[in-house]
C-alpha positions in Angstrom: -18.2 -46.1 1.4 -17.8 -49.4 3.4 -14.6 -51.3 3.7 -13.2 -54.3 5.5 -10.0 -55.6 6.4 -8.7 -59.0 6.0 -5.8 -60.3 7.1 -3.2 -62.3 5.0 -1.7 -65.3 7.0 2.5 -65.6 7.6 4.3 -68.9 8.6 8.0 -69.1 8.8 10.9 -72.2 10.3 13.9 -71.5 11.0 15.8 -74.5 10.8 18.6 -75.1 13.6 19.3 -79.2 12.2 20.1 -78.2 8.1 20.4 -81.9 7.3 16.5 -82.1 7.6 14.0 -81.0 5.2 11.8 -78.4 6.2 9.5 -77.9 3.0 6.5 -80.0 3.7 6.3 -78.7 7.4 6.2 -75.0 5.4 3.4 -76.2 3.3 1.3 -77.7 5.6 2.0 -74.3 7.6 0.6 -72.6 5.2 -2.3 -74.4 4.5 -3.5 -74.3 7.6 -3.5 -70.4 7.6 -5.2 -70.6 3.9 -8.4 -69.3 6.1 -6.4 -66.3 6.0 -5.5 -65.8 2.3 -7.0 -67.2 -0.8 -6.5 -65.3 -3.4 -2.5 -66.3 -3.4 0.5 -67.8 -1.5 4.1 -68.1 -1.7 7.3 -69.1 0.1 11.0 -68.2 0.0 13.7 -70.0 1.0 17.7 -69.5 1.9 20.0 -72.6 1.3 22.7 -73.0 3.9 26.3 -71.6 2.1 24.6 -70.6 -0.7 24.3 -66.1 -1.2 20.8 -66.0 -3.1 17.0 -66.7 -1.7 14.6 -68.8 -3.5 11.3 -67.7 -3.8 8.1 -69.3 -5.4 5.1 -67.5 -5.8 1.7 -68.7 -7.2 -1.8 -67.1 -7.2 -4.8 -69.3 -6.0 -4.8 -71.5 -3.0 -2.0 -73.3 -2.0 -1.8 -76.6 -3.7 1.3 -79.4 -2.9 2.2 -80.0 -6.8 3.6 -76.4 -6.6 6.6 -77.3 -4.8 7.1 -80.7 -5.7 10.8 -79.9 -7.3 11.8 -78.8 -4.0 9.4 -81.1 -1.8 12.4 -83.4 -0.4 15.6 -80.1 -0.6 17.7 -80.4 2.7 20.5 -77.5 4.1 18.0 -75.0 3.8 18.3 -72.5 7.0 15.2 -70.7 6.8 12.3 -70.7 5.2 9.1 -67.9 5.0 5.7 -68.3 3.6 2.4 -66.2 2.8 -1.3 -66.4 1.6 -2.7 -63.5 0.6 -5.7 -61.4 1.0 -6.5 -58.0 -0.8 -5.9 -56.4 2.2 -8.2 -53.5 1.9 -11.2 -53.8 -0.3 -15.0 -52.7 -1.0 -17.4 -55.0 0.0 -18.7 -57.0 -2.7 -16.0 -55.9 -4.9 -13.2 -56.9 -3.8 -9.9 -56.1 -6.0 -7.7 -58.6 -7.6 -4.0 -59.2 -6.2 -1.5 -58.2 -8.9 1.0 -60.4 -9.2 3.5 -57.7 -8.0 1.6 -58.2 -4.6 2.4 -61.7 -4.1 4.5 -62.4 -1.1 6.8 -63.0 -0.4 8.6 -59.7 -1.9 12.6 -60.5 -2.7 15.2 -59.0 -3.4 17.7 -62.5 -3.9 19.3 -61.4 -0.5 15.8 -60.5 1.2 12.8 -61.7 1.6 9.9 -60.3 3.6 6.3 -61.4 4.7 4.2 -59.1 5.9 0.5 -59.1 7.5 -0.8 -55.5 8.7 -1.8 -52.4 7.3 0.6 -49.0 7.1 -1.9 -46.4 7.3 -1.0 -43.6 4.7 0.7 -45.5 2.9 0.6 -45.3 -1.3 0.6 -48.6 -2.9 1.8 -51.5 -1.7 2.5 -51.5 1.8 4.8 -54.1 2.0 6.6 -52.8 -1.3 7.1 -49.5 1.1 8.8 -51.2 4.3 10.9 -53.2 1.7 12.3 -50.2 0.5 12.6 -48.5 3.9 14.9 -51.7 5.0 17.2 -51.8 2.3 17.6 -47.6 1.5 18.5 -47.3 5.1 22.2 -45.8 5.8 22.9 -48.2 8.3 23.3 -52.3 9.6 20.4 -53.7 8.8 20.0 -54.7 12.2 19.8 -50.8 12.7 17.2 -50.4 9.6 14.7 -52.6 11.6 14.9 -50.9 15.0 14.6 -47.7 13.1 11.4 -49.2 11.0 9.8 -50.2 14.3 10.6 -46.8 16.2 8.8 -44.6 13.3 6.3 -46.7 12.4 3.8 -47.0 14.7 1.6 -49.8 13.3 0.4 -52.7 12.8 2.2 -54.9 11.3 3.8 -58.3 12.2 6.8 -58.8 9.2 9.2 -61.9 9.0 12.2 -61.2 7.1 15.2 -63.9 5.8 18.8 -62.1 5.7 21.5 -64.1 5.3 21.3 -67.2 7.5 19.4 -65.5 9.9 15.2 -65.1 10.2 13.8 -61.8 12.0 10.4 -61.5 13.9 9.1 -58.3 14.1 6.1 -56.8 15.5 5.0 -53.2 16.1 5.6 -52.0 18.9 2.0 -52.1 20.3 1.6 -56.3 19.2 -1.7 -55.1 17.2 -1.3 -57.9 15.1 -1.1 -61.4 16.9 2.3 -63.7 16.4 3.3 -67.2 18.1 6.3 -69.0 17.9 6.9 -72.8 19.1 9.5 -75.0 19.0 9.3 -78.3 16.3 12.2 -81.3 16.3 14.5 -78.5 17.8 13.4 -75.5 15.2 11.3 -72.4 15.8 8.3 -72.0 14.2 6.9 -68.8 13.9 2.5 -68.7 12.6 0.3 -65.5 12.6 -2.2 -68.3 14.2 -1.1 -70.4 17.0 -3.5 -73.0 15.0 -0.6 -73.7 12.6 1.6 -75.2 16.0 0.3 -78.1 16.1 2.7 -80.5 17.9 5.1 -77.4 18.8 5.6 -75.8 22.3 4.4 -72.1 22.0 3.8 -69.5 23.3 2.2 -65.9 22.0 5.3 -63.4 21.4 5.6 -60.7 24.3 
């Protein structure tokens, strides 16, 4: 039995001037990682002082109408976005994406992108490290370390909590991640193609 992997594309900005809207620099993000993902895309979203996370999710390819309500919203601290592969299928028959599988996966006060593969892993892999963050008995600065200590790979996740945006790599950078710097925010792309006009560099 043959299979191939494909890998789902992740964009995320984390917005140090809130005054400024960072939506249409998320979209074009996005699209330019649509190589990576056809078969659906999302975003999510944290609003400065507010406690919940917006997230829109939409199957297909990644079209600008879907987020023209929010196209122009300003004080948003962070913002996270995905297009989606089936990440493991049979050639020629590739499976459909639920729409349970549609990234990003939130909880209102987390939201997590994820492209890798969890070997031995039941279901929906990044269903399973959602659940390992929040059941942890600890800080969830703690649940993360932990996360990367017992899982060896690959994986590159970004994750909104709070006001805050976390990059996180396995700890043997199987999966590539680069992060630049755009009108004084950090821009994180699973393809240094999607840093266009940023300084970058690849994550260490």
């Amino acid at each position: 039995m043959n299979y191939i992997i494909i890998m789902c594309g992740i964009f995320g900005i984390f917005n140090n001037d809130n005054k400024d809207t960072i939506i249409n620099d998320m979209i074009e993000g996005i699209k330019s990682l649509q190589h990576r993902g056809q078969d659906a895309h999302g975003i999510s979203y944290k609003l400065k002082d507010k406690q919940n996370i917006n997230t829109m999710k939409y199957l297909g390819m990644v079209e600008t109408d879907n987020f023209t309500d929010i196209i122009n919203t300003k004080y948003i601290t962070s913002c996270i976005g995905h297009t989606k592969y089936s990440t493991s299928s049979k050639i020629n028959n590739f499976k459909k994406v639920s729409s349970e599988e549609i990234q990003p996966i939130s909880n209102k006060e987390i939201s997590i992108v994820h492209n890798g593969n969890i070997p031995n892993v039941k279901g929906f892999d990044t269903d399973f490290l959602m659940k390992r963050i929040i059941n942890y008995n600890g800080s969830f600065s703690d649940s993360l370390i932990n996360l990367v200590n017992t899982i060896p790979a690959a994986f590159c996740l970004l994750i909104i909590y709070k006001n805050d945006l976390f990059i996180i790599r396995d700890r043997y950078g199987i999966r590539p991640l680069s992060y630049g710097y755009k009108n004084n925010n950090v821009v994180i792309s699973s393809e240094s193609i999607s840093l266009n006009g940023c300084l970058f560099r690849m994550l260490e």
